[in-house]
C-alpha positions in Angstrom: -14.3 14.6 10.3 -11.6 13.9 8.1 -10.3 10.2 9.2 -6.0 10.4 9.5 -6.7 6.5 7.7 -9.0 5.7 5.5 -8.6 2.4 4.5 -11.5 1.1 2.2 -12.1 -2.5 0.6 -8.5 -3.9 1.1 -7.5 -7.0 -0.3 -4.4 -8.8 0.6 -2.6 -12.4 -0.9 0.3 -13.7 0.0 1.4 -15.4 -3.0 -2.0 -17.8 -4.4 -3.7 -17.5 -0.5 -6.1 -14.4 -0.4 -5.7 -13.4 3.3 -8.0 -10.3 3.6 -11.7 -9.8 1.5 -12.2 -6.3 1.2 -11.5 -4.7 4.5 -12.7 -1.3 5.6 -10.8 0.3 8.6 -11.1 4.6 9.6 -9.1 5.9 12.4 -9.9 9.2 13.1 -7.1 11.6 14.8 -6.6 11.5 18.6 -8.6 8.0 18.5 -7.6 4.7 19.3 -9.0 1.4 17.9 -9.1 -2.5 18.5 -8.3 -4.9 16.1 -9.4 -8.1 17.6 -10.1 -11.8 15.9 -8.6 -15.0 16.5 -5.2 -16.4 15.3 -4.7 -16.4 11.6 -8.0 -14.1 11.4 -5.9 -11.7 9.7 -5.2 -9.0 12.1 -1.3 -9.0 11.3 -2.2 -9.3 7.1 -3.9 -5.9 8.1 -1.3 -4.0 9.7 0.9 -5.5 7.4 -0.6 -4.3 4.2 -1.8 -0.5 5.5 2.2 -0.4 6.3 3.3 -1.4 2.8 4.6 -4.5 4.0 2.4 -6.6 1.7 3.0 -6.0 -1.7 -0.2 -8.0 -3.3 -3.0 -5.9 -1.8 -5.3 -3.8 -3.5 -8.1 -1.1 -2.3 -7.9 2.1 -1.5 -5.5 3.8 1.4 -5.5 7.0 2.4 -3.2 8.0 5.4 -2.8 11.5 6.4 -4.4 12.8 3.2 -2.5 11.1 0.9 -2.8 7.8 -1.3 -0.3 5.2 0.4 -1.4 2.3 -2.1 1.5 2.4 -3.9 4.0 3.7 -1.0 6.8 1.6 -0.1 6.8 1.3 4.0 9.5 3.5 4.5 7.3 6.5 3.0 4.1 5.7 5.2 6.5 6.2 8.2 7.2 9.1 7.1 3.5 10.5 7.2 3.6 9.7 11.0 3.0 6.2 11.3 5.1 4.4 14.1 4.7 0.4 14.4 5.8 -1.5 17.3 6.3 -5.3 15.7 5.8 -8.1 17.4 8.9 -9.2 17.0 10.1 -6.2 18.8 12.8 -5.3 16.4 15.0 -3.7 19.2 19.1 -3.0 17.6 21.1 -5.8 20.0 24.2 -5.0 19.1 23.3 -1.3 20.1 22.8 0.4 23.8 19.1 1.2 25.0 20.8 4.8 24.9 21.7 5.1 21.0 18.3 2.8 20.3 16.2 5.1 21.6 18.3 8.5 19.9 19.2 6.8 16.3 15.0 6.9 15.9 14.3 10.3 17.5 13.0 13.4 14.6 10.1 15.6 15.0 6.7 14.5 14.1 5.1 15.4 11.0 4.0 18.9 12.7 7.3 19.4 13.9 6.2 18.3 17.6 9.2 17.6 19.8 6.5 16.5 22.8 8.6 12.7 23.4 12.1 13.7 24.0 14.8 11.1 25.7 13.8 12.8 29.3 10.2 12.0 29.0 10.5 8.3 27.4 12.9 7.6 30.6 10.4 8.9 33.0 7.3 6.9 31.1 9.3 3.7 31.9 12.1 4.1 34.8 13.3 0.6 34.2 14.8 2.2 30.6 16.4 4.9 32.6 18.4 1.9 35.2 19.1 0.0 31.6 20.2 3.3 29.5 24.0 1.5 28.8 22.9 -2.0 28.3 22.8 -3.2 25.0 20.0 -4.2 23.6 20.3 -8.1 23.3 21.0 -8.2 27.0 17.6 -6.6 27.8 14.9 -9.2 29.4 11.9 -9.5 27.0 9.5 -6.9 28.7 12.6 -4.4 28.9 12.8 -4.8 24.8 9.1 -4.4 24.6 9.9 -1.3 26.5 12.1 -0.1 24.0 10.1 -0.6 21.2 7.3 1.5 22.3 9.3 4.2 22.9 11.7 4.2 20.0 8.2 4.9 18.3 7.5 7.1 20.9 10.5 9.2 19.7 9.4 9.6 16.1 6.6 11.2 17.5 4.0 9.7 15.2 0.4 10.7 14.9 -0.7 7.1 14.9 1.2 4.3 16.8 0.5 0.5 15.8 0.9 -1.8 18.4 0.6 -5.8 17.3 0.4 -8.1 20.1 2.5 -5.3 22.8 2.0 -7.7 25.8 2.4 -10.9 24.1 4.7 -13.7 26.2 5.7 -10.8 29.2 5.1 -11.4 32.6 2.2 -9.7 34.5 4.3 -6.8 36.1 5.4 -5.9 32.7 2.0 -6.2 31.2 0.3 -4.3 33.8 3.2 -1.2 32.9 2.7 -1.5 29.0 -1.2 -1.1 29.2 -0.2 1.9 31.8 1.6 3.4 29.0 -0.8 2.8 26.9 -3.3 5.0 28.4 -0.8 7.3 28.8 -0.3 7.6 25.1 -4.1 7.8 24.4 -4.2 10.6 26.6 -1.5 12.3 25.3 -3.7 12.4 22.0 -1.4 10.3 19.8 -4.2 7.9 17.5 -3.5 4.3 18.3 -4.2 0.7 16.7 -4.1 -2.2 19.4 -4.1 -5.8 18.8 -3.3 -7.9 21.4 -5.3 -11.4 23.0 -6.8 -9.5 26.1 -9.3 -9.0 24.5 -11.1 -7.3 28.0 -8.3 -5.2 28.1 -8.3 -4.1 24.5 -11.8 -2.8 25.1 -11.6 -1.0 28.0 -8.3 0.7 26.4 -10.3 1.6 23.1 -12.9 3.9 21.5 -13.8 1.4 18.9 -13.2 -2.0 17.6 -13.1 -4.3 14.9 -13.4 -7.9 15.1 -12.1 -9.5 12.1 -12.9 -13.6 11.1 -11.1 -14.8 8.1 -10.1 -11.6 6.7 -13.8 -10.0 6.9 -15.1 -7.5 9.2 -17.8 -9.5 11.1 -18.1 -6.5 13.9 -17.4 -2.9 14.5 -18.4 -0.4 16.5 -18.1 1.3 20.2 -15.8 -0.9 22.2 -18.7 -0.4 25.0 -20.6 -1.8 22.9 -18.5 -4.9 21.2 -17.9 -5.7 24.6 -21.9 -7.1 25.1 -22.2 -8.2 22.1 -24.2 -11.6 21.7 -21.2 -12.9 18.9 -18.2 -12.0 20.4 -17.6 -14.7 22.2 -17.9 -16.6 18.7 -15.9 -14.7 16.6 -13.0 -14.7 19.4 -13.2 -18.5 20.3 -13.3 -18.3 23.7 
């Protein structure tokens, strides 16, 4: 199968401190993966550098056939990469409205499947907030946004780094909803977020990182017994 990332030994610094030691990550299309580990593991070093957001990295990356290594992260986007930050990123000074229509363009197949109608409909709340700017949206309602501004460039894989972070357990329970909904929808997806239990059951596979090394991969079913996770997680 050919994977739509390849990722293969990747090393990452940020100036003199040498994050990541020759990582190895494949997501296949249609798939959706785990990246798990505990704080300052090196889970957002990872995202980071497949994006081109880390300049000092080194390795090999392949996305969507083609060598990214030396991509700025403005091109990777472009091969159907969508990243929800954890910072949200969300315009303020702009309406939920013009947010979600400054990002929309057709997928790198020319798919047009997650138009303005169907983001709405995904989350209603966006719908009742549609002429609210963004800065006076509550934190889950930004969240919201976020997904589905990425939603709108109708990416072949979506990133999510830490999607549920700080948001209260409504909002959390509707952003895992829409997560499934996106994996069934086919779209390949990278989670990392601290439910770990919920990561799991929302993935095919995982990948536990501890101090920038792979310590554990394999079927989330699987992971999810495993004798060391409990370790490598801290809990």
């Amino acid at each position: 199968m050919n994977h739509f990332l390849d990722a293969k030994d990747i090393h990452a610094w940020y100036g003199s401190s040498h994050v990541l030691h020759g990582v190895d990550i494949q997501i296949n299309p249609h798939e959706t993966i785990g990246l798990l580990g505990r704080n300052g593991m090196g889970k957002s070093t990872l995202i980071r550098a497949l994006l081109g957001h880390v300049e000092q990295r080194s390795g090999s990356i392949m996305i969507n056939g083609h060598n990214t290594l030396e991509m700025k992260a403005y091109q990777v986007a472009r091969l159907g990469v969508a990243y929800v930050p954890e910072g949200r990123g969300v315009f303020p000074n702009l309406t939920v409205r013009e947010n979600l229509i400054m990002s929309a363009r057709p997928g790198s197949k020319g798919q047009l499947d997650w138009t303005l109608d169907r983001v709405l409909t995904t989350f209603p709340r966006l719908a009742e907030r549609i002429h609210h700017l963004g800065e006076q949206l509550s934190g889950g309602e930004q969240q919201m946004l976020s997904i589905s501004r990425a939603l709108m460039t109708h990416p072949d894989l979506l990133i999510l780094d830490e999607a549920t972070e700080g948001l209260a357990p409504l909002i959390v329970a509707e952003i895992w909803r829409v997560i499934q909904d996106i994996r069934q929808a086919g779209i390949a997806t990278l989670i990392v977020d601290r439910d770990w239990r919920k990561v799991l059951h929302h993935t095919d596979r995982a990948i536990v990182l501890q101090k920038g090394q792979v310590v554990l991969s394999g079927h989330s079913s699987e992971i999810v017994n495993h004798p060391e996770l409990m370790n490598y997680l801290g809990v």
